[in-house]
N, C-alpha and C positions, 0 to 999 in steps of 0.2 A: 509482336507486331510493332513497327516503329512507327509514332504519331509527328505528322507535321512540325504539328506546335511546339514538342520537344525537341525535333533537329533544329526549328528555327531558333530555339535557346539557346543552346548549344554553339551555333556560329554569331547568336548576338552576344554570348558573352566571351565569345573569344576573340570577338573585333573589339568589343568595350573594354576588357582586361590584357589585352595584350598576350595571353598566355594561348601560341597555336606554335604550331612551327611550321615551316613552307619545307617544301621539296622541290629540291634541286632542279630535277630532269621537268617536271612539270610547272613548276610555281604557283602549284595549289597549296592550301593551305588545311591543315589537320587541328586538332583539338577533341578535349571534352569536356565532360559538365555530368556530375551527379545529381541526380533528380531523385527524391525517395531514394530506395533499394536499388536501382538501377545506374549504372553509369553510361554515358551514349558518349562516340565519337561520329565526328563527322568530317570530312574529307571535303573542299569546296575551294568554288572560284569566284572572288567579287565579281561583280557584272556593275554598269553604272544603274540599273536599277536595283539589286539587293546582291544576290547569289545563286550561283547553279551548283548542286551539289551531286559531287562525284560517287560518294559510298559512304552510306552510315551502318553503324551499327551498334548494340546494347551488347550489356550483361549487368548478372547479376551481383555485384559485387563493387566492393568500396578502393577507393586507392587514398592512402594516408599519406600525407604532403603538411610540408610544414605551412601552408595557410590551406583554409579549406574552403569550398566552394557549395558547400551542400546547402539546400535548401529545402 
């Protein structure tokens, strides 16, 4: 089950770090963020008040990148 407070991490550390990429046809924006064991992506559209998010989801599993993000 995916919690609020971890998708809202997720798109605040990919507006704080720069690291999302947008798509083309829509110009949402994607990213993710490891949290514990779990890694979450999330799929969204700033709004002028925060963001609407299009589709998130988890798994269990780590992704190795030359800086890391986990906390």
């Amino acid at each position: 089950m995916l919690l609020e407070p971890e998708i809202a991490r997720v798109v605040e550390h990919c507006e704080r770090s720069g690291r999302k990429i947008q798509h083309e046809e829509t110009g949402n924006f994607s990213g993710h963020l490891q949290i514990g064991n779990l890694t979450y992506w999330a799929e969204y559209r700033p709004t002028e008040d925060g963001f609407v998010l299009v589709k998130a989801y988890s798994h269990r599993m780590s992704i190795d990148e030359a800086t890391s993000d986990r906390k």
